[in-house]
C-alpha positions as CSV (number, residue, x, y, z in Angstrom):
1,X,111.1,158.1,79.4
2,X,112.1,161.5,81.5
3,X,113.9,164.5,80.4
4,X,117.3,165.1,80.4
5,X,118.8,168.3,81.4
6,X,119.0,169.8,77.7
7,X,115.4,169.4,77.2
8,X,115.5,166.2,74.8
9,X,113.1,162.5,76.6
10,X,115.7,159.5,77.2
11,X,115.4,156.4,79.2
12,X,115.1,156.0,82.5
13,X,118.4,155.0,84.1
14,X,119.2,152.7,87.3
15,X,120.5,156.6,88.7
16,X,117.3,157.5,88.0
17,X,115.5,155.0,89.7
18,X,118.1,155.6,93.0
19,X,117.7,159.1,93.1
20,X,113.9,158.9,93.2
21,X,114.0,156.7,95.8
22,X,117.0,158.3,97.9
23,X,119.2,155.3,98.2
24,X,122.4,154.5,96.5
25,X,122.7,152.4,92.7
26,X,124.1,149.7,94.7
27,X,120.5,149.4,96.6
28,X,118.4,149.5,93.3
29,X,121.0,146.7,91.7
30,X,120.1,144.3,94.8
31,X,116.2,144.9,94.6
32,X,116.6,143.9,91.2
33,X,118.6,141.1,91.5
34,X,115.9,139.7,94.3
35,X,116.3,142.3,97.2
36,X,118.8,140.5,99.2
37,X,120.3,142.4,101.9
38,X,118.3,145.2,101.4
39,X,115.3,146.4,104.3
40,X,111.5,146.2,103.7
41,X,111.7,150.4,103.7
42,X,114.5,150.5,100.9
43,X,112.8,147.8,98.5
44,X,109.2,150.2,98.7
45,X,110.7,153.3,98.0
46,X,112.6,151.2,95.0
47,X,109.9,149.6,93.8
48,X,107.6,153.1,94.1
49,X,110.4,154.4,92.0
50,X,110.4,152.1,89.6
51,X,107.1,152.3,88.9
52,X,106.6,156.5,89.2
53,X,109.8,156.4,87.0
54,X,108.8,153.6,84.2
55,X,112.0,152.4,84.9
56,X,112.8,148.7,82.3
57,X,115.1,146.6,83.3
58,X,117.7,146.0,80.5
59,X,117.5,142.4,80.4
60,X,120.5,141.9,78.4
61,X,122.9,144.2,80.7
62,X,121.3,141.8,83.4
63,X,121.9,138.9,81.6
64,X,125.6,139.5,81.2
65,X,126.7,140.5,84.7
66,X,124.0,137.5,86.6
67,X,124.7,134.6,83.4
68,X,121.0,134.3,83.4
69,X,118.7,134.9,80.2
70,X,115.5,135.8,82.5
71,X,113.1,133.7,80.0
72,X,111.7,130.4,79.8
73,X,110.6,128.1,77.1
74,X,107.6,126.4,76.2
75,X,108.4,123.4,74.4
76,X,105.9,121.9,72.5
77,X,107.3,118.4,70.7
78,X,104.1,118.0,68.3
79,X,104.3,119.1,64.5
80,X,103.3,122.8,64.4
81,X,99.3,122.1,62.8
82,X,98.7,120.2,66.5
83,X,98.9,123.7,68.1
84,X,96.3,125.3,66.4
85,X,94.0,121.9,66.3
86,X,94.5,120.6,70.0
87,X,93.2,123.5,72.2
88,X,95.0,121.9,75.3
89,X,97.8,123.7,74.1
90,X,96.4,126.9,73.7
91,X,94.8,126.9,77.5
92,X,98.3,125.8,78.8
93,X,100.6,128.1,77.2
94,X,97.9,131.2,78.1
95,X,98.0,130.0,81.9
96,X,102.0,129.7,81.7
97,X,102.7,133.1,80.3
98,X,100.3,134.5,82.9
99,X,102.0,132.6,85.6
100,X,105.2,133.5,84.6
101,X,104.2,137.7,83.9
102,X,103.4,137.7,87.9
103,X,107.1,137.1,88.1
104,X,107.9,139.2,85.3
105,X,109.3,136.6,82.9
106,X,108.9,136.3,79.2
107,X,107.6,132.5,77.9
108,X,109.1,131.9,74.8
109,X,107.2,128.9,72.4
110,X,109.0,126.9,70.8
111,X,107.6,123.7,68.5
112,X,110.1,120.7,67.7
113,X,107.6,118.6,65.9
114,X,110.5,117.4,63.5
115,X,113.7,116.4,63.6
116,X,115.1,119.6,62.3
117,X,113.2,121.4,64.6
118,X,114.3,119.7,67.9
119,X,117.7,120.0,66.7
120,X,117.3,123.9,65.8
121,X,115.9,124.5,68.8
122,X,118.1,122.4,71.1
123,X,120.9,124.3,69.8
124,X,119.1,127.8,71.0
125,X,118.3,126.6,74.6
126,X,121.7,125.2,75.2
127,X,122.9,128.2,73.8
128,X,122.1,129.8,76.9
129,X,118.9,131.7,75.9
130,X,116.5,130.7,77.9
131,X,117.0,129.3,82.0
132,X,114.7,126.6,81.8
133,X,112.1,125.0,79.5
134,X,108.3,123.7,80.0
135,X,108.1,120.5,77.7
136,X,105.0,119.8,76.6
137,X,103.7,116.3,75.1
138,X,106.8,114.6,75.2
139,X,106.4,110.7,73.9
140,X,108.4,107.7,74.9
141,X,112.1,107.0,74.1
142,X,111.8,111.4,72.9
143,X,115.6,112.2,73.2
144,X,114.9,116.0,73.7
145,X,114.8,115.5,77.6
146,X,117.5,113.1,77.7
147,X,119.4,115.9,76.0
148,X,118.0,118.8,77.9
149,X,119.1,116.8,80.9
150,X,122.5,116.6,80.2
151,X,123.2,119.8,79.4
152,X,122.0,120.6,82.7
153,X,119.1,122.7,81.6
154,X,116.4,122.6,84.4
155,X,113.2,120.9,83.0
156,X,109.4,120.4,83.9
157,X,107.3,118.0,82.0
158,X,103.5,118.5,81.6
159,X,103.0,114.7,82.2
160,X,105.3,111.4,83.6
161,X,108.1,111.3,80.5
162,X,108.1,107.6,79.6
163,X,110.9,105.7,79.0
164,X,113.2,108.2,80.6
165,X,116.4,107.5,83.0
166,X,117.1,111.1,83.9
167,X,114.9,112.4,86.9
168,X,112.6,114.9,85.6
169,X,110.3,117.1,87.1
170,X,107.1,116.7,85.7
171,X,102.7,118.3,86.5
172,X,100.3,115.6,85.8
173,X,96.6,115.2,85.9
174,X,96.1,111.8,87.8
175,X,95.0,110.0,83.9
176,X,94.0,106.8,85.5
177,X,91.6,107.9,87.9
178,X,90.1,110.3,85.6
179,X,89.5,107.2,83.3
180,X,88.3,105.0,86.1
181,X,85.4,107.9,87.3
182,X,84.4,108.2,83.5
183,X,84.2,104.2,82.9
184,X,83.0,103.9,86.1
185,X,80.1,106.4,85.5
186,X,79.2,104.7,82.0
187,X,78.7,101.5,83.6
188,X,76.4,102.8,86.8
189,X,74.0,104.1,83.9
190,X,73.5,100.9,82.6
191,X,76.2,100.8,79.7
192,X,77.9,96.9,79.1
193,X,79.8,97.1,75.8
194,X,81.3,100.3,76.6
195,X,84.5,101.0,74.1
196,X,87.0,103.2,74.4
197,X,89.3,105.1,71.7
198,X,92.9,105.4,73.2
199,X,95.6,108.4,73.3
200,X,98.9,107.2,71.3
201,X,100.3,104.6,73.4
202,X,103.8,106.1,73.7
203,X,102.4,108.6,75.7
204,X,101.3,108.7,79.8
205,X,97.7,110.0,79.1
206,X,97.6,107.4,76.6
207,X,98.9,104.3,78.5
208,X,97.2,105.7,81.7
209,X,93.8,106.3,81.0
210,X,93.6,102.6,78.9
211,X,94.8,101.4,82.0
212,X,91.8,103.2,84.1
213,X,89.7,101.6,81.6
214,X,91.1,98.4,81.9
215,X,90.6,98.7,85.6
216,X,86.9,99.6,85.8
217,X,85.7,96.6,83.6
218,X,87.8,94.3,85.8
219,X,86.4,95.2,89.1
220,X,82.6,95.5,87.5
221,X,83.7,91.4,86.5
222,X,83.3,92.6,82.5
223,X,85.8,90.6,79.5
224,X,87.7,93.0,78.2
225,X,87.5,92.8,74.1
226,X,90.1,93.7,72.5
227,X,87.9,95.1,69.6
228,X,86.4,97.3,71.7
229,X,89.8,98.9,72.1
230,X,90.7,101.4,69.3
231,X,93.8,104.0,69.2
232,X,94.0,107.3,68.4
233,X,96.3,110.3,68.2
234,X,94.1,112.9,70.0
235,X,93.1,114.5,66.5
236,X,89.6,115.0,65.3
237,X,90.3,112.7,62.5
238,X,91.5,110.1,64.4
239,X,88.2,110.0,66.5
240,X,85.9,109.5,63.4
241,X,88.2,106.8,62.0
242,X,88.2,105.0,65.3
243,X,84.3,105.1,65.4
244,X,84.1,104.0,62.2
245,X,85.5,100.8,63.1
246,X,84.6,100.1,66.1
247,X,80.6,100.4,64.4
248,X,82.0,97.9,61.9
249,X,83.6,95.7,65.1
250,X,80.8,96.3,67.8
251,X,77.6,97.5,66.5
252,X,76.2,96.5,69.5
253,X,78.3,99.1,70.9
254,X,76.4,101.4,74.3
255,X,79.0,103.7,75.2
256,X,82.3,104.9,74.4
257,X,85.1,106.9,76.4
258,X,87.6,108.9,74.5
259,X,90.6,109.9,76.0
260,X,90.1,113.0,74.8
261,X,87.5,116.4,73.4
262,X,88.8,116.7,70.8
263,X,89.0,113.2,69.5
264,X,85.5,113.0,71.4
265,X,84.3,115.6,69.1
266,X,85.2,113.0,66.2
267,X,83.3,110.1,67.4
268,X,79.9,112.3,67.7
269,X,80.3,112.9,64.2
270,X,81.0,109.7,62.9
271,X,77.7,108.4,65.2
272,X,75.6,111.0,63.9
273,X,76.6,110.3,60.5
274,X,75.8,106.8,61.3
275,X,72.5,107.4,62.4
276,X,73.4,106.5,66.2
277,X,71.4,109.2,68.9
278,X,73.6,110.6,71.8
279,X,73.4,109.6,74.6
280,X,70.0,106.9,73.5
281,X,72.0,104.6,71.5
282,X,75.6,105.2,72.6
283,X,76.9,107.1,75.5
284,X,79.6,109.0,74.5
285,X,82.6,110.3,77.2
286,X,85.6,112.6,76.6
287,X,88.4,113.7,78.8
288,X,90.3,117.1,79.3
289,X,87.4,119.5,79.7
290,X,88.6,122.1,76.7
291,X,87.1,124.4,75.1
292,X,86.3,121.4,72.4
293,X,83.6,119.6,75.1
294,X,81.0,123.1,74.9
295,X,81.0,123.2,71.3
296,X,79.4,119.6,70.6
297,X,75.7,118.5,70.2
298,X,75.3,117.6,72.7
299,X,77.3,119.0,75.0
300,X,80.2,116.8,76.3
301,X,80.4,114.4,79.3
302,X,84.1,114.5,80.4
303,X,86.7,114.3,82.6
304,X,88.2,117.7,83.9
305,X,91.7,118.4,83.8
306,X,92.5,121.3,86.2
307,X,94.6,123.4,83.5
308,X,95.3,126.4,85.7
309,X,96.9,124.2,88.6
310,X,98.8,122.3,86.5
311,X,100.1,125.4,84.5
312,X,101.2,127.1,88.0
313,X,102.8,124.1,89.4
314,X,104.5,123.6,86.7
315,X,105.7,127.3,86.5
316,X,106.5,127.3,90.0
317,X,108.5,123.7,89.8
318,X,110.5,125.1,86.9
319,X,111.3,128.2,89.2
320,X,112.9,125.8,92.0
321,X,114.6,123.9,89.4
322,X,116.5,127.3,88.2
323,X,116.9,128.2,91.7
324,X,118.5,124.5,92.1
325,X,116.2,122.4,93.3
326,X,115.7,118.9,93.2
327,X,113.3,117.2,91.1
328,X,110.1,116.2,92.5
329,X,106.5,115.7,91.1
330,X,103.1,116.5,91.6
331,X,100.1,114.5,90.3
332,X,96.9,116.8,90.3
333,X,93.3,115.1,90.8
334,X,90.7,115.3,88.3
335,X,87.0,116.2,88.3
336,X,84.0,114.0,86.2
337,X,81.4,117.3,84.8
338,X,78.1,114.9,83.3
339,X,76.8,117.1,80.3
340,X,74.2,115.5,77.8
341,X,76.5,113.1,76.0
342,X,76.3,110.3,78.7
C-alpha cells in the first residue's frame, strides 16, 4: 500500500511500479509476463521496484489478458481420511508447494477419492482454473487421467499410471530396486522364510516392489510361497491384518518386507502382540522412509524414497508441460537406511 495524492493508502499500481523504476508500463507488463525483450538493467530496476513498492500482481487481470490461471493442482485420488493417515502425502504436497512458491505459484489440493469428487473436481480443472495438475496415487484403469488427457490439461504423475494409453509424464522412485536391496538385505543376514505384505496390486509401487521381491528369492534359488505373499492397502490396519495371517500361514516366519511405513508400523504391532521380538524372531522391513519409520520400536529398517527430488522433478516436469513440452519421465534411485528392525 502507498499513499495517494489526497492523503488516503491504496494499492500499488503497475504505474507505480514503472515510475519507481523509470521505465515505461509497457516494460513492467513484460517482466511480469517472463521478461522477454526486456535487458538485464530494466528487469533489476523492475524487480527492485516491485519489491521496495510491495507491488501484487492481480492474478486475475493476468489471468484474463495471458488465458492462464497461474495455479496448479494437487490431485490426490484417495478418499479424504488417507491424507491425514498416510504421511507420504503430507511430505509431498509440503515439498510441491515449496517448489512451486520459488516460482511464485499457488498449489491448490484437491482430493477425488469418490466418484462425486473426481467428477466435482474434473469439472473445476477443465474449467480453466488451474494450468496443470500433480496427480497423486493414481490406480489402474483410473479414468481421471484419461480424462485430464483429453482435455488437454498438462499432467505429471507421482508414479508410472497403469493401464493408461495416453502418454503421461510421470516422477517415480525406482520400486523394484528399492524392493530388491531390502529382500536382498534380509536374506544376507540369514533370513529364509522372509514374507512380504504387498501395496494394492492396481497400483505401480504395488506391482513393482512384489516384483523386486519376486526377483531376490529367484536369484538366491528360494521357492517362492504363495502364503508368504499377503496384500495390503498401505493403511495401518491393513499391516496388522496381514501379520495376522501370515502368523497363522507361516509361523515359522524370519523376516518380513512391507511395502510400506506405515503398513510396516502395523505388522510391529501385530508381532508384538503376538509375542514375536524384533529383529530376534522376525526381521521386519518397510519402504518409503516417512516420518512413520522414526516413530516405531524399534526404529524402522527401510527403503528411502527421495521425496524432495521427486517433488521438484515433478514440479519442474509439470512446468515444461504448460510451457508445451513433450512427455517424458524420470525414475529416481532409492537408498536402503538399516535401523534396529532388521
Amino acid at each position: 500500500m502507498i499513499r495517494g495524492t489526497d492523503g488516503k493508502r491504496r494499492s500499488v499500481t503497475i504505474h507505480d511500479v514503472a515510475r519507481e523504476a523509470g521505465v515505461s508500463r509497457g516494460t513492467v507488463s513484460r517482466v511480469l509476463n517472463g521478461g522477454h525483450y526486456v535487458s538485464p538493467a530494466a528487469q533489476a530496476a523492475v524487480n527492485a521496484a516491485i519489491r521496495k513498492t510491495g507491488y501484487v500482481v492481480n492474478r486475475h487481470a493476468r489471468s484474463l489478458i495471458t488465458g492462464k490461471s497461474d495455479s496448479v493442482a494437487f490431485l490426490l485420488t484417495e478418499p479424504q481420511e488417507r491424507f491425514f493417515e498416510d504421511p507420504n502425502f503430507n511430505v509431498l504436497l509440503r515439498a510441491c508447494t515449496q517448489a512451486l512458491a520459488a516460482q511464485d505459484i499457488p498449489l491448490l489440493l484437491m482430493i477425488a477419492g469418490t466418484e462425486a469428487e473426481r467428477r466435482r473436481n474434473l469439472r473445476y480443472i477443465e474449467g480453466g482454473h488451474v494450468d496443470g495438475v500433480l496427480l497423486v496415487s493414481s490406480h489402474s484403469g483410473d479414468p481421471v487421467v484419461s480424462e485430464l488427457d483429453a482435455a488437454g490439461v498438462p499432467v505429471v504423475a507421482c508414479g508410472k499410471p497403469l493401464g493408461q494409453r495416453a502418454q503421461v509424464s510421470y516422477v517415480a522412485a525406482d520400486d523394484r530396486e528399492g524392493a530388491r536391496a531390502m529382500v536382498r538385505y534380509l536374506h544376507d543376514s540369514g533370513r529364509r522364510r522372509i514374507a512380504t505384505v504387498t501395496g494394492p496390486a492396481d497400483t505401480p509401487g504395488g506391482v513393482e516392489r512384489l516384483a523386486g521381491y519376486r526377483d531376490v528369492l529367484a536369484e538366491c534359488g528360494l521357492p517362492v510361497d504363495e502364503s508368504l505373499i499377503v496384500p495390503g492397502d498401505y493403511s495401518r490396519a491393513s499391516g496388522e491384518a496381514a501379520a495376522e495371517l501370515l502368523l497363522e500361514r507361516a509361523p515359522d516366519m524370519d523376516a518380513v518386507f512391507v511395502a510400506s511405513d506405515l503398513m510396516a508400523q502395523g505388522v510391529l504391532d501385530t508381532l508384538s502382540r503376538g509375542g514375536r521380538r524384533v529383529p530376534e524372531d522376525v526381521a521386519v522391513g518397510g519402504f518409503d522412509d516417512s516420518p512413520a519409520a522414526l516413530s516405531t520400536r524399534p526404529g524402522l529398517t527401510t527403503v528411502r524414497q527421495p521425496w524432495d527430488r521427486i517433488s521438484t522433478e515433478m514440479v519442474r516436469m509439470l512446468l515444461a508441460r504448460i510451457a508445451g513440452e513433450e512427455p517424458s519421465a524420470v525414475i529416481l534411485p532409492t537408498e536402503l537406511v538399516r535401523r534396529g528392525s532388521a
